[in-house]
C-alpha positions in Angstrom: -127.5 -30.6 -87.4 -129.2 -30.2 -83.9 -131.8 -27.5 -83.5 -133.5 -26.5 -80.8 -136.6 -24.8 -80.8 -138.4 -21.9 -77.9 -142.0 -22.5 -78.4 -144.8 -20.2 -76.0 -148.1 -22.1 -77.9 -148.7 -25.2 -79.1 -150.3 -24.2 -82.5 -147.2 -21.3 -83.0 -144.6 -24.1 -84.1 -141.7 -24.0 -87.1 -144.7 -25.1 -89.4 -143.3 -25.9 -93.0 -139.9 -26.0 -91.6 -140.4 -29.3 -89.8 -140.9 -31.0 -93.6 -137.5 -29.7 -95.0 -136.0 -30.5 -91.3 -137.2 -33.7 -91.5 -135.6 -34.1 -95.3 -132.4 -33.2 -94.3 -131.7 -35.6 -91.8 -131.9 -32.9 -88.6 -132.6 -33.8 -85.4 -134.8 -31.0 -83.7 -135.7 -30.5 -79.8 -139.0 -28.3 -78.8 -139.2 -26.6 -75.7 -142.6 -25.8 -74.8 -141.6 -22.8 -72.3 -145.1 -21.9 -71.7 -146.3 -25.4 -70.8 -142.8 -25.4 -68.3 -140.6 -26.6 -70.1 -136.8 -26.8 -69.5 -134.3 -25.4 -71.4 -131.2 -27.6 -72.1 -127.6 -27.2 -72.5 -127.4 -24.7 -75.3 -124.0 -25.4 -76.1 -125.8 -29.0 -77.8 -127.2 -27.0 -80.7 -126.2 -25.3 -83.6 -129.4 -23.4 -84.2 -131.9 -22.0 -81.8 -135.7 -20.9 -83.5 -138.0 -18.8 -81.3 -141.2 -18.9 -82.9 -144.7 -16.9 -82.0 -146.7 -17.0 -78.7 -149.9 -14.5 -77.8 -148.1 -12.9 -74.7 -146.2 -9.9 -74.5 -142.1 -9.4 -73.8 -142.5 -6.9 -70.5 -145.2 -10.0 -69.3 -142.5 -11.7 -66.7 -145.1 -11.4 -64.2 -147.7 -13.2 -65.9 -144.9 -15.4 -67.8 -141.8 -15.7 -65.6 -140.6 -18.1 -68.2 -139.7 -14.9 -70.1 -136.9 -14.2 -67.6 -134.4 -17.3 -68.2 -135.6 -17.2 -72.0 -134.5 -13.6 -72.6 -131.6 -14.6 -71.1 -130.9 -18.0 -72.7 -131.3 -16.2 -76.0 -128.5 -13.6 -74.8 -126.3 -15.6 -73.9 -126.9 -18.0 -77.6 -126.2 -14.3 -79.6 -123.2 -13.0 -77.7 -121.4 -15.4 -76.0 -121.7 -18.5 -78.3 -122.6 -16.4 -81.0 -124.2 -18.7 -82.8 -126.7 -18.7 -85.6 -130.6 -17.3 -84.3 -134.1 -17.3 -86.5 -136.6 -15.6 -84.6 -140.2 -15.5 -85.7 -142.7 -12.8 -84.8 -142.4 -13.2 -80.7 -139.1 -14.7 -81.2 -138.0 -11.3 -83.2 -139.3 -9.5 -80.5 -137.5 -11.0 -77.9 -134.3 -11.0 -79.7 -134.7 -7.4 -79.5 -135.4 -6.9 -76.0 -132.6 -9.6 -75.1 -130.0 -7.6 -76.7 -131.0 -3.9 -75.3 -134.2 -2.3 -77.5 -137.4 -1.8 -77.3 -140.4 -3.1 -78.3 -143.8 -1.9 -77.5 -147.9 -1.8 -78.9 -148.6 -0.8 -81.8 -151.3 1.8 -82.7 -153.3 -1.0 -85.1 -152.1 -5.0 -85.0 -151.2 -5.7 -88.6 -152.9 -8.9 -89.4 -153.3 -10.8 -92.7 -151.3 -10.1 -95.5 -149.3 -7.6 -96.4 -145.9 -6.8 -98.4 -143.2 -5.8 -96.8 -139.7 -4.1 -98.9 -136.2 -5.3 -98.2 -133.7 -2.4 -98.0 -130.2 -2.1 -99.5 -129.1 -4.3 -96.3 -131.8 -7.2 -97.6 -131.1 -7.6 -100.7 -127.4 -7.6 -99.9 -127.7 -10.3 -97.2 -127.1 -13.7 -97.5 -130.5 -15.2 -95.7 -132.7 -13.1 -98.3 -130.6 -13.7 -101.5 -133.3 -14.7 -104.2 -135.9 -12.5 -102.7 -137.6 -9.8 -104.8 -137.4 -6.3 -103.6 -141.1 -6.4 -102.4 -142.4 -9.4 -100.4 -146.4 -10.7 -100.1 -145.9 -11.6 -96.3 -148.4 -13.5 -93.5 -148.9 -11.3 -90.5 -150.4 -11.5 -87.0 -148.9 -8.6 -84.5 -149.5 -6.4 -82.4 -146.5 -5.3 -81.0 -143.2 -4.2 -83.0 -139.6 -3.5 -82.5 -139.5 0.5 -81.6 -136.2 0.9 -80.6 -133.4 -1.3 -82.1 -130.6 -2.6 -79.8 -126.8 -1.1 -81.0 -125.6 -2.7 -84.4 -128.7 -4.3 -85.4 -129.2 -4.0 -88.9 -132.9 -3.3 -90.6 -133.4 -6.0 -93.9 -137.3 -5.5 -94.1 -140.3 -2.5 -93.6 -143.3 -1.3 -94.4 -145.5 1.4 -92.9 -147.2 -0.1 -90.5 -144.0 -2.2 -88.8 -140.3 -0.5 -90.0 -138.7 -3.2 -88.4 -140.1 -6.3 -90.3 -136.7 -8.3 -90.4 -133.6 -7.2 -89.0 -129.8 -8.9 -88.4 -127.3 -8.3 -85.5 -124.4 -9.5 -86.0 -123.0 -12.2 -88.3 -126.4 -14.7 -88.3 -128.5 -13.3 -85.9 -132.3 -12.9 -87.3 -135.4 -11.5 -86.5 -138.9 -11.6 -88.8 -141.7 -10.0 -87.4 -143.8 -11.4 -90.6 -144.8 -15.4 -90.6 -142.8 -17.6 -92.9 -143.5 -20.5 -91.6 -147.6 -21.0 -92.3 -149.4 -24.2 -93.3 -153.0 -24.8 -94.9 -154.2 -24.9 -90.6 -151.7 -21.8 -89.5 -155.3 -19.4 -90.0 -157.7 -21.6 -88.5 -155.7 -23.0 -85.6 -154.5 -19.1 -84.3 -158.1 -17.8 -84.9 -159.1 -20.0 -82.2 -156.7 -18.9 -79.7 -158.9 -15.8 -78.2 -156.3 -13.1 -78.0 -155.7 -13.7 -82.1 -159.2 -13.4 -82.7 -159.5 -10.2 -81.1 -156.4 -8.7 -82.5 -158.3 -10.7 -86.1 -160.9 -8.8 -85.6 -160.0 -5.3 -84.9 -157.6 -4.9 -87.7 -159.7 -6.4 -90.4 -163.2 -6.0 -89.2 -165.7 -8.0 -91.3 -162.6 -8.6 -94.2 -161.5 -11.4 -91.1 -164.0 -13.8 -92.5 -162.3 -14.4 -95.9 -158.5 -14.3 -94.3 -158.2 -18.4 -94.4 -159.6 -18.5 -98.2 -157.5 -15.4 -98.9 -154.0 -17.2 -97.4 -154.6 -20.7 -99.0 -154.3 -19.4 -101.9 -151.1 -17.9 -102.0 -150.0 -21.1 -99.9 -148.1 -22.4 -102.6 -145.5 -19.4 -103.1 -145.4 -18.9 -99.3 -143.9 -22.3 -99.4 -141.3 -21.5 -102.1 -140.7 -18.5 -100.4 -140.2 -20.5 -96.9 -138.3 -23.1 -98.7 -135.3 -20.4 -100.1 -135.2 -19.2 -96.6 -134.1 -22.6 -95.4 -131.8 -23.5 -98.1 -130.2 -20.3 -97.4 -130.6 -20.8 -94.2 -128.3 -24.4 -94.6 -125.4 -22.4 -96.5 -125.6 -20.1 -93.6 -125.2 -22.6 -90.8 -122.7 -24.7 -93.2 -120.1 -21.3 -93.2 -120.6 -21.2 -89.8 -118.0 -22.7 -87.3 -119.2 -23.9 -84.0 
């Protein structure tokens, strides 16, 4: 399997998915958009992974990457319709390309927090073997507010609602981190808009966040690893 892979930060990669990548035999491309890199034929792949990135989806100005990437992700969903994992940033701009909304929100959620599937995520296929109630890895400040047409909610809690959701057949957005490695807390605390967003939603809690996340690394990794094997079965039912 090819995949090919939106990155906007060097330190905001796939993470633990590059080891069970790597053990499966696939063959993986990383664009580095915010560094200018070029997107390739899309028709090459047959899965496309936005991860994370500090900057905001209504930034074109700044970012005018965003443009042809909102657009490359479009056209990936509806006219190839092929299988999408989007991962905090990349969940966001899954959303805008397809029509919502997404905007601040009042308090960035940051560190951990659980997060409940509803009766669409425990019915769908990418979450089978997940409990109801999730101990998830969080660093946003923005959030889906407005869903585009026929996109389905799988996660919430009270601070996001739209924590994962589905459009279409096997198109998927997580605004929580499954991806995180033993460096995922120290590497994004030194990008300066993470530490700010750090500190403001935990305040003097921030200082224990890295001791805090290593040790519930090993079940994040379980976790992260029945995503990917049902991740396989999905791409293996899918014909491209």
């Amino acid at each position: 399997m090819r995949i090919l892979v939106f990155q906007h930060l060097a330190v905001e990669h796939p993470g633990v998915f590059r080891e069970f990548w790597a053990e499966a035999g696939h063959e993986w491309d990383v664009v580095e958009l915010d560094e200018g890199g070029t997107i390739p034929d899309l028709e090459l792949y047959s899965l496309l992974v936005v991860m994370g990135g500090p900057m905001d989806v209504w930034e074109a100005d700044k970012h005018p990457w965003l443009v042809p990437e909102i657009a490359a992700i479009r056209r990936w969903v509806k006219e190839l319709g092929r299988p999408y994992l989007g991962i905090c940033f990349g969940h966001q701009l899954l959303t805008v390309a397809l029509g919502g909304v997404v905007g601040l929100m009042a308090t960035p959620e940051v560190g951990l927090t659980q997060v409940e599937l509803t009766a669409e995520g425990r019915a769908d296929r990418l979450l089978a073997g997940f409990p109801e109630v999730i101990e998830t890895f969080q660093w946003h400040g923005a959030e889906a507010s407005a869903l585009p047409a026929g996109a389905v909610v799988l996660a919430r809690n009270a601070a996001c609602p739209t924590q994962a959701i589905r459009w279409g057949k096997h198109a998927y957005g997580f605004q929580y981190h499954v991806e995180i490695t033993p460096s995922t807390v120290a590497e994004w605390g030194a990008v300066p808009e993470y530490q700010a967003s750090l500190e403001r939603a935990l305040g003097g809690a921030a200082a224990s966040l890295e001791a805090d996340v290593a040790a519930r690394l090993p079940a994040f990794r379980i976790a992260a690893a029945r995503m990917n094997e049902n991740l396989e079965g999905l791409l293996a039912a899918t014909v491209i």
